[in-house]
C-alpha positions in Angstrom: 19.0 29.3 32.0 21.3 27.8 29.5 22.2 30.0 26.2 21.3 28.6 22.8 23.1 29.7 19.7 20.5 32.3 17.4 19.1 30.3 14.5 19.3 26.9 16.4 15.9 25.1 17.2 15.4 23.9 20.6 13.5 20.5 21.0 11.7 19.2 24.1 13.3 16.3 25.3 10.0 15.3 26.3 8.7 15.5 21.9 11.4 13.0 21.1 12.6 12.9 17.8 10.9 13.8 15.0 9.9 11.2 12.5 12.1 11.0 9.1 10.2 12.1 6.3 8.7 9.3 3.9 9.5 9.6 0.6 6.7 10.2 -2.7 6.1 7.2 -4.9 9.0 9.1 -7.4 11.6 9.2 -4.7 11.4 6.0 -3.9 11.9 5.1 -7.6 14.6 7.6 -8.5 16.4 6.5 -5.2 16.2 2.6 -6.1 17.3 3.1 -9.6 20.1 5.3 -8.4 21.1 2.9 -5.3 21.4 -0.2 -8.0 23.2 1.5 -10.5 26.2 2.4 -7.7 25.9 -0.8 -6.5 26.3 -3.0 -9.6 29.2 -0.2 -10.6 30.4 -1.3 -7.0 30.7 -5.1 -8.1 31.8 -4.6 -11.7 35.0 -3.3 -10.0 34.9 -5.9 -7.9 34.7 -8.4 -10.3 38.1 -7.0 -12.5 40.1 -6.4 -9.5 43.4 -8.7 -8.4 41.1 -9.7 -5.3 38.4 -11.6 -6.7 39.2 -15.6 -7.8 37.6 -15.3 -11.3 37.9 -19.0 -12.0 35.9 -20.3 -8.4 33.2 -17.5 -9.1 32.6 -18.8 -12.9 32.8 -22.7 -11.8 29.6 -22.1 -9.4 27.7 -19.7 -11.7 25.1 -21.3 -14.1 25.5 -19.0 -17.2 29.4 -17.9 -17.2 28.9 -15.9 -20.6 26.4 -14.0 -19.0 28.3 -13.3 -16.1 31.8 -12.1 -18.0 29.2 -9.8 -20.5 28.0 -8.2 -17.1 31.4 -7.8 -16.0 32.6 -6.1 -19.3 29.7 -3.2 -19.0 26.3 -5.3 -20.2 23.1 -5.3 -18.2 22.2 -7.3 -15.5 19.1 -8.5 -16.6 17.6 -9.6 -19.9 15.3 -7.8 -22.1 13.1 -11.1 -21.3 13.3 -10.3 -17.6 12.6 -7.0 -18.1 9.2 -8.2 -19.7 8.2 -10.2 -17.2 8.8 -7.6 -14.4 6.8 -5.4 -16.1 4.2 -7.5 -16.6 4.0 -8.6 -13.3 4.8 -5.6 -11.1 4.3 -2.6 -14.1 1.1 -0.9 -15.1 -1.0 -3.7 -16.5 -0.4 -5.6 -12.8 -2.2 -2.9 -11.4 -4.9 -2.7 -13.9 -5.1 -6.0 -13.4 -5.4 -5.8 -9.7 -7.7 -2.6 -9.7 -10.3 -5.1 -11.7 -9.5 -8.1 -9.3 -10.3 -4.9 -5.9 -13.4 -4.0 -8.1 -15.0 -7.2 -8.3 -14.5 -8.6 -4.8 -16.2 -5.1 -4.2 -19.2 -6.2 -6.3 -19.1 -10.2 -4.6 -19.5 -7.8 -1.1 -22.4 -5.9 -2.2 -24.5 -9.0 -3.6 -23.6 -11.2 -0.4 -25.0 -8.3 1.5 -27.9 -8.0 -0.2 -28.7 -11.5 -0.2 -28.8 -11.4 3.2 -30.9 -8.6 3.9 -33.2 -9.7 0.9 
């Protein structure tokens, strides 16, 4: 018999591993917003160390202003953007797409009943 140490659990080898736990609509949001913010902090100090060749970066780039306001602390995206991301992938897309769901559920129940009728 082998010895396990108290307050350890013992898995079957035979169970495998246990699945990871999803995350709730809120911790995959809170974990995205968090992941981006350390990652554009990660490039910003990228972007002002000795390392990176400022001038090749900014002749391949279409909106150097842009790119140097990002660099100096400003967001990545535009209030603009922002608008059209909500308006595509925010609340009123999935109002939007509820109605679209509700109606192909109506188009189902008349082609049904037009063939039965």
């Amino acid at each position: 018999k082998r010895c396990f140490p108290p307050g350890r659990k013992v898995q079957s080898s035979k169970l495998g591993p246990t699945p990871p736990r999803l995350l709730t609509e809120e911790e995959y949001r809170l974990q995205g917003e968090v992941e981006t913010r350390k990652a554009l902090a990660e490039l910003r100090s990228f972007c002002q160390s000795p390392e990176f060749s400022a001038w090749s970066t900014v002749s391949r780039i279409q909106s150097p202003k842009r790119f140097a306001d990002f660099v100096g602390g400003a967001s990545h995206v535009t209030p603009s953007e922002v608008s059209v991301h909500e308006r595509e992938f925010g609340l009123e897309s999935l109002f939007i797409d509820e109605q679209l769901f509700e109606e192909d559920d109506d188009d189902d129940d008349e082609d049904e009943d037009s063939v039965n009728g």
